[in-house]
N, C-alpha and C positions, 0 to 999 in steps of 0.2 A: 672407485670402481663403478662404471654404469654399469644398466640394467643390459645394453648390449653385450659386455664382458663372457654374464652368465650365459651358460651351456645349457639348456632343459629339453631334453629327450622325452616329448610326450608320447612317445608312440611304447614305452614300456608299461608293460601291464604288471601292477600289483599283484602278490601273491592272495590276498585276500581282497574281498569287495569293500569298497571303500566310501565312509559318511560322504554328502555331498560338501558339508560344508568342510569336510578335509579335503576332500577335491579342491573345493576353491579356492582355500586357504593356500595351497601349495601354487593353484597357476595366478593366482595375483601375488606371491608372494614373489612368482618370478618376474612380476614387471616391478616390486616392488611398492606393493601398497598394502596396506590391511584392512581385510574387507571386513571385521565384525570384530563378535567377542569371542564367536568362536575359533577365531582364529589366536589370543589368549592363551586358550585351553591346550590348541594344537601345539604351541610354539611355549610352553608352560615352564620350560628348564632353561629355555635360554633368557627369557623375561627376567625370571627368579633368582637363576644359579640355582647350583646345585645341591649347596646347603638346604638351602628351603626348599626346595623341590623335593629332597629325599626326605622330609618330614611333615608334608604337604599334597592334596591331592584339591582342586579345584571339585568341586559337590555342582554349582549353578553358580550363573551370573545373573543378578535382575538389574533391571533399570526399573530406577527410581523415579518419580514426580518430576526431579530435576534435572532430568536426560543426565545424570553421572548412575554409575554400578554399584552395587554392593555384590562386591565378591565370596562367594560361602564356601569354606572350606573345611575340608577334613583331614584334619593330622593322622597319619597310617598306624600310630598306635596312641592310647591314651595318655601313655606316657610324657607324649612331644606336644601336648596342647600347651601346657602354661609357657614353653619353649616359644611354641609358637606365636603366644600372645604378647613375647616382647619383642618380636619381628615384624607385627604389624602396621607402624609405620616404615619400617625398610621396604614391604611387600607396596603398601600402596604409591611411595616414591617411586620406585623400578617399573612399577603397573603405570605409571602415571609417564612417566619417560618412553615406555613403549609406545602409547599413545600417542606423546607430544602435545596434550594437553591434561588437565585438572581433570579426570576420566573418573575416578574412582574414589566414590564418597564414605564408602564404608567396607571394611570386613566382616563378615561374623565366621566364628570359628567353633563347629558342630563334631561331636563328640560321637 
């Protein structure tokens, strides 16, 4: 499917005022590219699935020394931390594949 396929109706207005960088994220995502990391953030259930998305919430993204991310996240109860610590090579595979390159050098997982 190109990027011509897609239909994007810019002229509808959001019910609520909307980040810019989720603005951006939606009109480059209609030409198909990704403009950051917060686009990541925006797009956070389809990268992950839904398993980890429902026991996960993105906290910040830093870049590193090495131009790669350490992703910081926090699990929605305390419960789903140690859960979560054995999904952290699944999260930064999937994070890495969105990207399409070696993007994400570390997790940490805040309580």
């Amino acid at each position: 499917m190109s990027n011509q396929d897609k239909k994007v109706n810019l002229n509808i207005r959001k019910s609520r005022p909307q980040t810019l960088a989720s603005s951006f994220g939606s009109l480059m995502d209609s030409f198909g590219v990704r403009a950051s990391d917060a686009d990541l953030v925006t797009n956070w259930r389809n990268v992950v699935g839904n398993e980890i998305a429902n026991i996960a919430r993105v906290v910040a993204i830093k870049t590193l020394k090495n131009n790669k991310f350490n992703i910081v996240l926090r699990p929605v109860s305390a419960a789903f931390a140690l859960e979560l610590s054995y999904k952290v090579d699944e999260c930064i595979a999937k994070i890495n594949a969105y990207y399409g390159r070696d993007a994400v050098s570390k997790i940490t997982i805040r309580k």
